[in-house]
C-alpha positions in Angstrom: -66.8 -35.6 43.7 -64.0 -35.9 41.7 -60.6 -34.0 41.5 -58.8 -33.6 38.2 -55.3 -32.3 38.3 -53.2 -31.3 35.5 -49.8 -30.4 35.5 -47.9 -29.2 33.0 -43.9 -29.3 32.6 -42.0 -26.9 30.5 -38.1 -27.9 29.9 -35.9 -25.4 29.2 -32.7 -25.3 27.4 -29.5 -24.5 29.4 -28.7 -22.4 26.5 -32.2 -20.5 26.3 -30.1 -17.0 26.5 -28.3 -17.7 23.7 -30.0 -17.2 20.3 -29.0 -19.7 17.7 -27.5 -17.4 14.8 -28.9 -19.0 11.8 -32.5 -18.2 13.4 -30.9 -14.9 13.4 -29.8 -14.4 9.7 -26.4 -15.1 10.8 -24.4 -18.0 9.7 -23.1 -19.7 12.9 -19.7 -20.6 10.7 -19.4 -16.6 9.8 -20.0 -15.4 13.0 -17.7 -18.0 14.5 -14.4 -17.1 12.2 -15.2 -13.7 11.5 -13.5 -11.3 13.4 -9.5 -9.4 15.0 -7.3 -11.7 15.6 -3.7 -10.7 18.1 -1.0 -12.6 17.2 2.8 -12.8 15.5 4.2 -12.4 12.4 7.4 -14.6 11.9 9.5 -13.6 9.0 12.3 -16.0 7.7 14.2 -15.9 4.1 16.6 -18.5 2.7 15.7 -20.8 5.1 16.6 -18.3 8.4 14.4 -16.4 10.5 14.7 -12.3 10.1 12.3 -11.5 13.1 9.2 -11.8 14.7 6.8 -8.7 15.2 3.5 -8.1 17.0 0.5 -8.1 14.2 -3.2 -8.0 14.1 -5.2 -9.3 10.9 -8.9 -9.3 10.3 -11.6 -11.5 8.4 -14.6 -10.1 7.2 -17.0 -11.8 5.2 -18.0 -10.4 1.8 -21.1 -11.8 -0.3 -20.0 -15.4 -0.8 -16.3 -14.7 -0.1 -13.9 -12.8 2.4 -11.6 -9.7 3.1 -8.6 -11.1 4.7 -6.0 -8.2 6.2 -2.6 -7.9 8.0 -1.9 -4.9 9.6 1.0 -2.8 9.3 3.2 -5.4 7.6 7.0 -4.7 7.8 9.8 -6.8 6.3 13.5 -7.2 7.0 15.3 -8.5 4.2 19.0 -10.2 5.6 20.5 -6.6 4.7 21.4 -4.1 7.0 19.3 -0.8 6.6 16.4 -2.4 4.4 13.8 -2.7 6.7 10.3 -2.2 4.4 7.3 -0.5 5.7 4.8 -2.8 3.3 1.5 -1.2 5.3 -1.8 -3.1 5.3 -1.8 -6.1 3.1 -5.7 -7.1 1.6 -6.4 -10.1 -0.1 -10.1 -9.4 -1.2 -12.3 -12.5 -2.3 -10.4 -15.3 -0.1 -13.1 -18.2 -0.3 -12.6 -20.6 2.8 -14.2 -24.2 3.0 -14.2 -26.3 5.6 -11.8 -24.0 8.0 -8.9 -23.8 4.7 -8.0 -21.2 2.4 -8.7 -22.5 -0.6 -6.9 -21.1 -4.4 -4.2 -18.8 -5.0 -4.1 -15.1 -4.0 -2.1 -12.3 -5.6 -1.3 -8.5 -5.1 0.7 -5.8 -5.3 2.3 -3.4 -3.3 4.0 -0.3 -3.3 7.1 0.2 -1.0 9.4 3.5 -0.6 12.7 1.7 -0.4 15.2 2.1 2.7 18.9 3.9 0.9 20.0 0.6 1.7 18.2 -1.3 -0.1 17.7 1.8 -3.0 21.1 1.0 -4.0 21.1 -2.2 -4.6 18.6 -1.7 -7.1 19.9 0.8 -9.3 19.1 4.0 -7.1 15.2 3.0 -7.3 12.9 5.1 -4.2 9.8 2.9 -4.8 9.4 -0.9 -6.1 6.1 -3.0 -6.8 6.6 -6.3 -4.7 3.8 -8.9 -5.4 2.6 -10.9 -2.3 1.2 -14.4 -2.3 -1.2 -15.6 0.2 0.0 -18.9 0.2 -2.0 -21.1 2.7 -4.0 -20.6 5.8 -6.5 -22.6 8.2 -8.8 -20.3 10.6 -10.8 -22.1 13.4 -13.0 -20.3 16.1 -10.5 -18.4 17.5 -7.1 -19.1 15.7 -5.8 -18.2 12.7 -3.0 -19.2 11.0 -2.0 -18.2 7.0 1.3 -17.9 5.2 2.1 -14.4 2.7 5.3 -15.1 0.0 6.8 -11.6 -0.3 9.1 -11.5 -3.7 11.7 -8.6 -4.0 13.0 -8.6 -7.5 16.6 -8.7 -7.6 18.1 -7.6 -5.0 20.5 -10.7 -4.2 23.8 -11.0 -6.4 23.5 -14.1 -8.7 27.4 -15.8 -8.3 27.1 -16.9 -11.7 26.1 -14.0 -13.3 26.5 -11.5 -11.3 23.3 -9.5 -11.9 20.3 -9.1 -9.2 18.1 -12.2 -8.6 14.6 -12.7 -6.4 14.8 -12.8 -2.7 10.8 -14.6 -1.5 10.4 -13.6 2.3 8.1 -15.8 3.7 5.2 -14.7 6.5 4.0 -16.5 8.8 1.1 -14.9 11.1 -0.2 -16.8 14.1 -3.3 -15.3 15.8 -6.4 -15.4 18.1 -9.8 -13.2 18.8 
């Protein structure tokens, strides 16, 4: 009589829990960058920091593209009394490749004006201030991206006299 025995071996992934997300629907690069990320905002103009705040900014994807967002943005130009509430800042369409922002990015924004700041202007109580997204790089879980804030005319030209551009520069730094 003869005895046949069979025995079968099944491996099994240490990741067997874990679903892969393109089998899913889900693009694994989406899913990984997507997302609220807690970080700083650093704010410097001519050259010298103004402050550093605590700031949350999202990334969503949209079709092709992505919704990029910094939460309650405020700005302190080197004047006393001019601190700006800006608000949310969107930057709608932001295509990323390869973990970089990639093109330019323009909008613009309307501020109430501190007195301050009103005055130097001409007595103005709201202003349009157009913000750049200049640059940003966004891995798993950091993210990293610079905004150019222009406010027309409110430093004195010494040659002239009359109101030129101050550019604030933003820096946020952030993780999930």
């Amino acid at each position: 009589m003869a005895v046949a025995t069979m025995s079968v071996f099944t491996g099994c992934d240490k990741d067997e829990d874990k679903k892969d997300d393109s089998e899913n629907g889900k693009d694994p690069v989406v899913t990984e960058i997507t997302g609220t990320y807690s970080g700083k905002v650093t704010v410097s103009a001519l050259g010298a920091p103004m402050g550093e705040n605590d700031a949350i900014a999202s990334l969503e994807k949209t079709d092709s593209t992505y919704s990029l967002v910094l939460n309650d943005l405020i700005v302190n130009p080197p004047f006393e009394g001019s601190e700006m509430e800006i608000g949310d800042v969107t930057f709608e369409n932001v295509i990323i490749t390869n973990g970089k922002f990639v093109g330019e990015y323009e909008i613009s924004v309307t501020v109430n004006l501190p007195p301050a700041l009103s005055q130097m202007v001409g007595g103005m109580e709201t202003m349009e201030l157009p913000v750049s997204l200049v640059s940003g790089t966004v891995a798993e879980n950091n993210m990293q991206f610079t905004l150019s804030v222009t406010v027309p005319k409110v430093m004195p030209n010494p040659e002239t006299g009359e109101g030129q551009d101050l550019v604030v520069s933003v820096d946020f730094n952030g993780n999930k």
